[in-house]
C-alpha positions as CSV (number, residue, x, y, z in Angstrom):
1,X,0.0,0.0,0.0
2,X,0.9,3.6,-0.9
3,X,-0.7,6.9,0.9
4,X,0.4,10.4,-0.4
5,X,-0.6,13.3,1.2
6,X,-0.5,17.1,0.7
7,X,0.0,18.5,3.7
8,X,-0.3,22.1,4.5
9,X,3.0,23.8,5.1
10,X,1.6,25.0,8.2
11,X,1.3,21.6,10.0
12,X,3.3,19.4,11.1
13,X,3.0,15.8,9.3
14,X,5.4,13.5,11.8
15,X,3.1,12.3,14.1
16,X,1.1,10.4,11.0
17,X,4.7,9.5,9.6
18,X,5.5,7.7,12.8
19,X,2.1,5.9,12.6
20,X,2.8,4.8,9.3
21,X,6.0,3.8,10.3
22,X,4.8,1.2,13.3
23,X,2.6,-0.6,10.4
24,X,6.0,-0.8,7.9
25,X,5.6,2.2,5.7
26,X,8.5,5.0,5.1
27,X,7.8,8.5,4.7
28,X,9.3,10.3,2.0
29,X,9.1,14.3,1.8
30,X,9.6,15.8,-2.1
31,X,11.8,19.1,-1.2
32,X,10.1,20.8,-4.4
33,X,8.0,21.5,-6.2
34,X,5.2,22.7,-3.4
35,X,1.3,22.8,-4.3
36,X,-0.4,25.7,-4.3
37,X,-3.6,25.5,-2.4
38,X,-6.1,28.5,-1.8
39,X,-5.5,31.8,-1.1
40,X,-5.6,33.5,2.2
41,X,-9.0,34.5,3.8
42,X,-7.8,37.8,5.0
43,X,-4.1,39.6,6.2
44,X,-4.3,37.5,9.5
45,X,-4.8,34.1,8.1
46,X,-1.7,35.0,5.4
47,X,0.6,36.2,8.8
48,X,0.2,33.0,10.8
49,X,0.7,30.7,7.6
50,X,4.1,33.0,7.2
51,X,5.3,33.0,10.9
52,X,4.3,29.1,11.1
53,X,6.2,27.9,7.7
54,X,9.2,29.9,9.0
55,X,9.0,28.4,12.4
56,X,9.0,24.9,10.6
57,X,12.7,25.6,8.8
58,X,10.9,26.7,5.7
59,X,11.0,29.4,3.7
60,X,7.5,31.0,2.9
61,X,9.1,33.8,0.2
62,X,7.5,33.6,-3.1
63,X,4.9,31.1,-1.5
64,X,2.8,32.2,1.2
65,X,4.3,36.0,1.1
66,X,2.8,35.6,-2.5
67,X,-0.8,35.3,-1.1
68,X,-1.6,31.4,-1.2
69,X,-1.3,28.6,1.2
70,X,1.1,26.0,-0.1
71,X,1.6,21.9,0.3
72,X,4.2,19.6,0.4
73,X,3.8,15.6,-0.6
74,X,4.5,13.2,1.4
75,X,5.0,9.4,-0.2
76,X,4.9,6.4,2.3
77,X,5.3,2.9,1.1
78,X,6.8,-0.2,2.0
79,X,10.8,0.4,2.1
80,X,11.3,-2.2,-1.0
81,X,9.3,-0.2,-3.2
82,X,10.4,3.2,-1.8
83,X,14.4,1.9,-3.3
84,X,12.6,0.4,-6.3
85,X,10.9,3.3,-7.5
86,X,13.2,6.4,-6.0
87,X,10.9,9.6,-5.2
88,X,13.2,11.6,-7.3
89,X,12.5,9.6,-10.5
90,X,8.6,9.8,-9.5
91,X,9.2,13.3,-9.0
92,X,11.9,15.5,-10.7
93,X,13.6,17.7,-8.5
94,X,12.0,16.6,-5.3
């Protein structure tokens, strides 16, 4: 089995990693491209995605400072198929 998620920049994905990982899966993060998602409600909603994307280690220039919440996939799978089938060749640049 395979689950790929989008997750908010804004949010933490770990604790669902580590589940994963207690039933054999490994968690993969692509490092680019991100998804672009909706755009902010109002100023407020834009400064926290900012402030929390930063907080994470990640840079929210071009992204959320541009006016749109972003994603980043996450791949788990068994760790056979995750060195048969490398995320980078799945997803260029990632």
């Amino acid at each position: 089995m395979w689950v790929t998620a989008f997750v908010l920049r804004t949010t933490s994905y770990e604790s669902i990693a580590a589940c994963l990982a207690a039933n054999g899966l490994v968690t993969e993060r692509a490092t680019t491209p991100t998804f672009r998602q909706r755009r902010f409600t109002d100023a407020d909603e834009q400064r926290y995605a900012v402030q929390a994307v930063a907080a994470a280690g990640d840079d929210p220039s071009g992204k959320e400072t541009d006016g749109y919440f972003h994603t980043t996939l996450y791949l788990s799978r068994p760790a056979e198929d995750a060195t048969a089938f490398p995320l980078t060749d799945l997803i260029p640049h990632s």
